[in-house]
Structures are given as structure tokens and as C-alpha cells.
C-alpha positions in Angstrom: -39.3 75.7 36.2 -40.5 77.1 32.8 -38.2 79.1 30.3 -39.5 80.6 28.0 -36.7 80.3 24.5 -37.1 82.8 21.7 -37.3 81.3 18.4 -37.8 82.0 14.7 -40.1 81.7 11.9 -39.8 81.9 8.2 -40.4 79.8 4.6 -38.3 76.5 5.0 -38.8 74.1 1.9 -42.2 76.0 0.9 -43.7 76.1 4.3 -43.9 78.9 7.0 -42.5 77.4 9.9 -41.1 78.4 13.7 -37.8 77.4 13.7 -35.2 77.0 17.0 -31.5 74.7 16.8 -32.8 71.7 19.5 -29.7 72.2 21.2 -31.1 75.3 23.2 -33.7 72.5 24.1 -31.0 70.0 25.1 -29.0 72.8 27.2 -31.8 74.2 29.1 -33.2 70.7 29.8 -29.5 69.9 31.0 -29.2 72.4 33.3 -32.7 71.3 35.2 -35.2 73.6 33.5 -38.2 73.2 31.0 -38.1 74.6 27.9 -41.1 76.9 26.8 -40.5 77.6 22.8 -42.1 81.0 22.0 -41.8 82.3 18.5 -42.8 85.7 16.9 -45.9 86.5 17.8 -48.8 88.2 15.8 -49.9 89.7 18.8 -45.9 90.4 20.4 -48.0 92.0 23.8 -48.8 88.6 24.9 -45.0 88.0 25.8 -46.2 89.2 29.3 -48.6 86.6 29.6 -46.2 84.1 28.6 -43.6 85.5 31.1 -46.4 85.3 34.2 -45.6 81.2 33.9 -42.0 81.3 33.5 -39.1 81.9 35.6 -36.5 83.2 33.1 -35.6 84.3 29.5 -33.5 82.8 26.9 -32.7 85.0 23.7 -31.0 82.8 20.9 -28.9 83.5 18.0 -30.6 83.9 14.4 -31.3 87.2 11.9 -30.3 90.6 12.0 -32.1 93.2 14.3 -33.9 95.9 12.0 -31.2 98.4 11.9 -34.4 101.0 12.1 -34.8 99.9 15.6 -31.4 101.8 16.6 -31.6 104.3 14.4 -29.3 103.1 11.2 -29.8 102.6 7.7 -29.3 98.8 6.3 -25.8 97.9 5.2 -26.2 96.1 2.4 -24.9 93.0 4.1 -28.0 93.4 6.9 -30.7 90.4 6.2 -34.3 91.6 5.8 -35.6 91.6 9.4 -38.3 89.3 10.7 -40.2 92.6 12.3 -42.6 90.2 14.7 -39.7 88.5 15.9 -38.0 91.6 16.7 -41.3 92.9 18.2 -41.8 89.8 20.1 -38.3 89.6 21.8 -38.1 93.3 22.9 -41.7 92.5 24.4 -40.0 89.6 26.2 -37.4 91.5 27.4 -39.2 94.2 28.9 -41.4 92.1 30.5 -38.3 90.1 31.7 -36.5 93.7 32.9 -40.1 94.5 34.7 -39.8 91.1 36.8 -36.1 91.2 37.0 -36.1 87.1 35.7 -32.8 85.8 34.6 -32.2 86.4 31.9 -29.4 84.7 29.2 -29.1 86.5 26.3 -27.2 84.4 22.7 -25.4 85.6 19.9 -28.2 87.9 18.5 -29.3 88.1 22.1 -26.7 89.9 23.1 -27.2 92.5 20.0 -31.0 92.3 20.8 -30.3 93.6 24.9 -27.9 96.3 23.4 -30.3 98.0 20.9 -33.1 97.5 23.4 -31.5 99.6 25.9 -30.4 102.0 23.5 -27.1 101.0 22.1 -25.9 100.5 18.5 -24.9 97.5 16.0 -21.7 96.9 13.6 -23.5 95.9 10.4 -21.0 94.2 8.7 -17.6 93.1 10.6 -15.5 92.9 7.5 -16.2 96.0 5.9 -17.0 98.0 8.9 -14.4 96.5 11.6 -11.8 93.9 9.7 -10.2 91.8 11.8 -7.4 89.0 12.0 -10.1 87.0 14.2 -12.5 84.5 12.6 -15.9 86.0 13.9 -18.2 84.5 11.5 -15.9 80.5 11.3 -16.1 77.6 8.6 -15.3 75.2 11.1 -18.0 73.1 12.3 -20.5 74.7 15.1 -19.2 73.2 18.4 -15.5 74.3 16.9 -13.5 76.7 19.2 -12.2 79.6 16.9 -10.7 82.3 19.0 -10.3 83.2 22.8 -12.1 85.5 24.7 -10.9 87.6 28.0 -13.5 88.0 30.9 -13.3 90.3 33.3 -13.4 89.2 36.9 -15.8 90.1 39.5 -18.3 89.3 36.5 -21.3 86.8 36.4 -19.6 85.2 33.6 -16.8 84.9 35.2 -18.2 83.2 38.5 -20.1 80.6 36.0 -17.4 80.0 33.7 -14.9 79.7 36.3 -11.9 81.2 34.2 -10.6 84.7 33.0 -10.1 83.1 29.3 -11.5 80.2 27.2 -11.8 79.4 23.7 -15.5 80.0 21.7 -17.0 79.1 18.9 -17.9 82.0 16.7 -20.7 82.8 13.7 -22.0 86.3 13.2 -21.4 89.4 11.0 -22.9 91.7 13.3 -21.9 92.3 16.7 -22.3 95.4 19.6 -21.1 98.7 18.5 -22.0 101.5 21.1 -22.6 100.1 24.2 -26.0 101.1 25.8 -25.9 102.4 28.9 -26.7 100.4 32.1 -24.9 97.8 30.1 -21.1 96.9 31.0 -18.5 94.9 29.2 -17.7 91.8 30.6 -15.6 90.1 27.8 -13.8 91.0 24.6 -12.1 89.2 21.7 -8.4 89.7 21.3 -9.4 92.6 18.4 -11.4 94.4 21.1 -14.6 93.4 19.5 -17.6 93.5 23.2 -18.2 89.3 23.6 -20.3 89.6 26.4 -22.1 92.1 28.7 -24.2 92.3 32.0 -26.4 94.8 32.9 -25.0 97.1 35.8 -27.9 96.9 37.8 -27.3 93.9 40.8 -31.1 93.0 41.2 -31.3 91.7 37.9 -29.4 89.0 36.4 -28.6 88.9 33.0 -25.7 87.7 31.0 -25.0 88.1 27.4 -22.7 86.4 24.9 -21.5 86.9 21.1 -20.7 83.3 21.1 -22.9 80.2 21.0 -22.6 78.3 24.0 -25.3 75.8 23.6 -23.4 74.2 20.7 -20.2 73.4 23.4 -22.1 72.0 26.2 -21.4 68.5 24.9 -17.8 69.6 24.8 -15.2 67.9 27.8 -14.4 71.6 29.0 -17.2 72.9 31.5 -17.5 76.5 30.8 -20.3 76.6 28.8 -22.2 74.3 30.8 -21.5 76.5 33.5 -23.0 79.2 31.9 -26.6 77.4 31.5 -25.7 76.1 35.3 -25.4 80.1 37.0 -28.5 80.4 34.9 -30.4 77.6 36.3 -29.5 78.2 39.8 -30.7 82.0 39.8 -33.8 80.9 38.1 -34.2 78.3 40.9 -33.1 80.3 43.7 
């Protein structure tokens, strides 16, 4: 089955290129699917076309949201946005929402769903929301840097099989105001949201702050669970 990944684009050495960490790839091909790459598109309205083949949605992890897409003026901390990419995922989404496809949702997935359904970003952790917990690490990318509490009766919870484990963390921006049809399904120890669902049971959807394609190599299953409870609803 075909999942279509969200990916980037921008200058790297001189040349505009799409750009996408291969371990998505490596995850979703783990877990039984096919992996679809779609970056920003010119023409973001053809994300419906692309969804027609697929059976789910993978948001991943990357730039900042345009604050002007929830209403906010750029902290000076916020990178300049990639406005197709943007364009292209909320396209995605919808079409996703329309079909109720799975849908996992990745670090700036997770802030993508919430501003998409009407909720708000923090900017800038640090100045805006400082913390004790290392939310943006200088460990290595598949290092666990703080826990996280799930709440039970959750997808996340079925698919990670625990109420607690350890994530890896990497962001300056994370969900502020909670947008409504969304619930909390997990929190850091400083209350910051790590993950939501959306309250509505025909649709599945789970998204995380953390990066759980960088850990599926790792001896502890949870986030290979995670790409697992995708697969099977995609395949169901």
C-alpha cells in the first residue's frame, strides 16, 4: 500500500533540491508499506490526486509553520517559511481528513494538524515557555532526552504499549492552544502537549512532538510500534 511522505525543498550546496531524512523511508518500508515522497508542490491542489493512490499520510519534521497561517506575528526566532510546503501539506491533510486515511503526523506534523484545525504555536520554547527539559537536544538523533506520559485509552497508548517512555527531542516550537476536535494524548514532565489524536473515532490520526523514525532501530519497541498501529489501520 502507497503512503504518500511529506518532504521538503530548498538551496542545499547551490542547488534547489526536495529534501526528506531516509529514515522515514526505512520506517515506513519496515512496517510493510511503500513510500510515496511528495514534496511542495507548485500546484499544492494536486495533493488530492496524489491521495486517490494512497492509503495514508505521513507528515514529517522540518521548518516552521508561517505563523500567518494561525494568526501570529514571527518571533524572531521563527525560520522564514517554505509557503508551498505549507500549502502542500494542509492540502494533504484535508484531503486526508475528507477520506478519513491514517494519518501519522511528526514533530512539525503535529504543529502542522494543530494550526490546520485552528489551534496555535509556541514560537520560541526558551523565551516564550523555559523549561528544565531539553526540548530541542545536543545529543545525537536516536538519543532519548526526556520522558513522556501517555494517557491510556489512547491510540498511542495501544501502539506503544506503555503509559511512559523515553523520546528523543529537537524542536523550538511546539503546540500552544490546542485546536478543537484535537485532544491531548501525551505531555512532557513541564506540561509541554507531546502528542494528540483527533476526537473523532472514524479517523485515525496520531501525532507526536518527538521523532520516532530516528528510534525504530533502537532495542525498545515503542516506536516501532507506532509505524506498526499505523500500518495495520492503513491495511485494515
Amino acid at each position: 500500500m502507497l503512503i504518500a511522505i511529506s518532504a521538503t525543498s530548498g538551496d542545499w550546496n547551490g542547488s534547489d533540491r526536495v529534501r526528506l531524512s531516509s529514515n522515514y523511508v526505512r520506517s515506513i518500508e519496515g512496517a510493510g508499506l511503500v513510500p510515496l515522497i511528495v514534496p511542495p508542490l507548485t500546484t499544492p491542489a494536486q495533493a488530492v490526486e496524489i491521495l486517490d493512490a494512497c492509503g495514508g499520510l505521513l507528515l514529517t519534521g522540518g521548518g516552521d509553520v508561517d505563523p500567518a497561517r494561525y494568526g501570529a506575528v514571527a518571533h524572531p526566532t521563527t525560520g522564514a517559511p517554505n509557503v508551498l510546503r505549507d500549502a502542500t501539506e494542509l492540502a494533504l491533510l484535508a484531503a486526508a481528513s475528507a477520506r478519513r486515511l491514517p494519518v501519522l503526523a511528526v514533530c512539525r506534523g503535529i504543529q502542522l494538524v494543530n494550526v490546520a484545525m485552528g489551534g496555535t504555536l509556541i514560537q520560541d520554547i526558551p523565551s516564550q515557555r523555559p523549561s528544565a527539559v531539553e526540548h530541542d537536544q545536543a545529543a545525537a538523533r536516536a538519543a532519548r532526552s526526556h520522558a513522556v506520559s501517555i494517557a491510556p485509552n489512547s491510540l498511542l497508548a495501544a501502539a506503544t504499549e506503555t503509559r511512559e517512555m523515553q523520546v528523543n527531542s529537537y524542536h523550538h516550537q511546539a503546540v500552544d492552544r490546542l485546536a478543537s476536535g484535537l485532544r491531548v494524548v501525551a505531555t512532557a514532565e513541564d506540561g509541554l502537549i507531546e502528542a494528540a489524536e483527533v476526537e473523532d473515532p472514524a479517523w485515525w490520526l496520531i501525532a507526536v512532538q518527538w521523532h520516532p523514525e530516528d528510534l525504530t532501530t533502537d532495542a525498545k519497541a515503542w516506536d516501532r510500534g507506532i509505524f506498526r498501529a499505523f500500518a495495520e489501520r492503513v491495511l485494515r
